[in-house]
N, C-alpha and C positions, 0 to 999 in steps of 0.2 A: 504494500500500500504506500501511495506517497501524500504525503502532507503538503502543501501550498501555505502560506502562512503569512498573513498581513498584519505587523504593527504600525498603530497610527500615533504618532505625536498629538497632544489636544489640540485640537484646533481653536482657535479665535474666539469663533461661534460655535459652539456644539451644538445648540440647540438645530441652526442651520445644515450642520453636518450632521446630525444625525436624520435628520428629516430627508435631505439625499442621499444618505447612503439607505436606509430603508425603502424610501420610497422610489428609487430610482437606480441606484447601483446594485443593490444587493437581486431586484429582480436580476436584472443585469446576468449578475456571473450565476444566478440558478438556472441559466437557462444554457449556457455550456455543457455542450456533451460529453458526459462521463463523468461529470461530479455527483458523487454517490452522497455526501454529506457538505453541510455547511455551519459552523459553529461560529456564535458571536461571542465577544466577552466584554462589554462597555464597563467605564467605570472603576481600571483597574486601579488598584491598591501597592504598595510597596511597603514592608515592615521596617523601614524607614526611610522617612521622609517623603519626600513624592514623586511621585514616580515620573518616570522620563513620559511614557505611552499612556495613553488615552485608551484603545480598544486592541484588541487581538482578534481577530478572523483567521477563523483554520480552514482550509477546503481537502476535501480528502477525492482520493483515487485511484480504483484500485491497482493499477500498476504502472511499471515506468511507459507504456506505450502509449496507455489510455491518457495520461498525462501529456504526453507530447503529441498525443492527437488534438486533446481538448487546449494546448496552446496555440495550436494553428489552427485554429476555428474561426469563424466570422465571429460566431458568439463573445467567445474570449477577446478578439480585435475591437469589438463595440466593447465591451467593458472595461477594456483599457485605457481605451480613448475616454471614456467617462471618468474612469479613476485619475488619468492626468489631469483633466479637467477641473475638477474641483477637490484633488485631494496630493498632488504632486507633493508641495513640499511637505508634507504629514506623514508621507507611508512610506516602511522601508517592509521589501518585500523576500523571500527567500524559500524552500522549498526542499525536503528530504525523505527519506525512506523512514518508515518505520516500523521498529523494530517488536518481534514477537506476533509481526502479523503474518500473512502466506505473501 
């Protein structure tokens, strides 16, 4: 299985980023072929002090193929261009296997 995985710096407005990225992005990358799951995590915490990130988005897939399929998708191509769009300097993005799965 591989992991996709978005953190976001807070943004500015959150109340505005949160409103696109639900309403408008997150459709978005659900509709990417071959993503099996999508996890949000708003609001993170840091046992101290404050934390650098704002949200954590995990996308999951079942294997390295499906994964390099579903990146050269159209699908994927429109939600990137959205993600530049209005979340560029916020998201730093990265992607790996994991472990204990098939």
């Amino acid at each position: 299985m591989i992991k996709l995985a978005a953190l976001f710096k807070r943004p500015e407005n959150t109340e505005a980023f949160d409103s696109h990225y639900a309403g408008v992005h997150a459709p978005l990358m659900q509709k990417v072929p071959g993503l099996e799951r999508m996890e949000v995590t708003r609001n993170l915490h840091a046992f101290r002090g404050e934390p650098e990130y704002y949200m954590l988005v995990e996308m999951y897939f079942r294997d390295k193929e499906t994964f390099d399929a579903a990146m050269g998708s159209e699908e994927n191509r429109a939600a990137g261009k959205d993600l530049m769009g209005f979340a560029r300097e916020y998201v730093t993005m990265f992607y790996g296997e994991v472990e204990g799965q098939p």
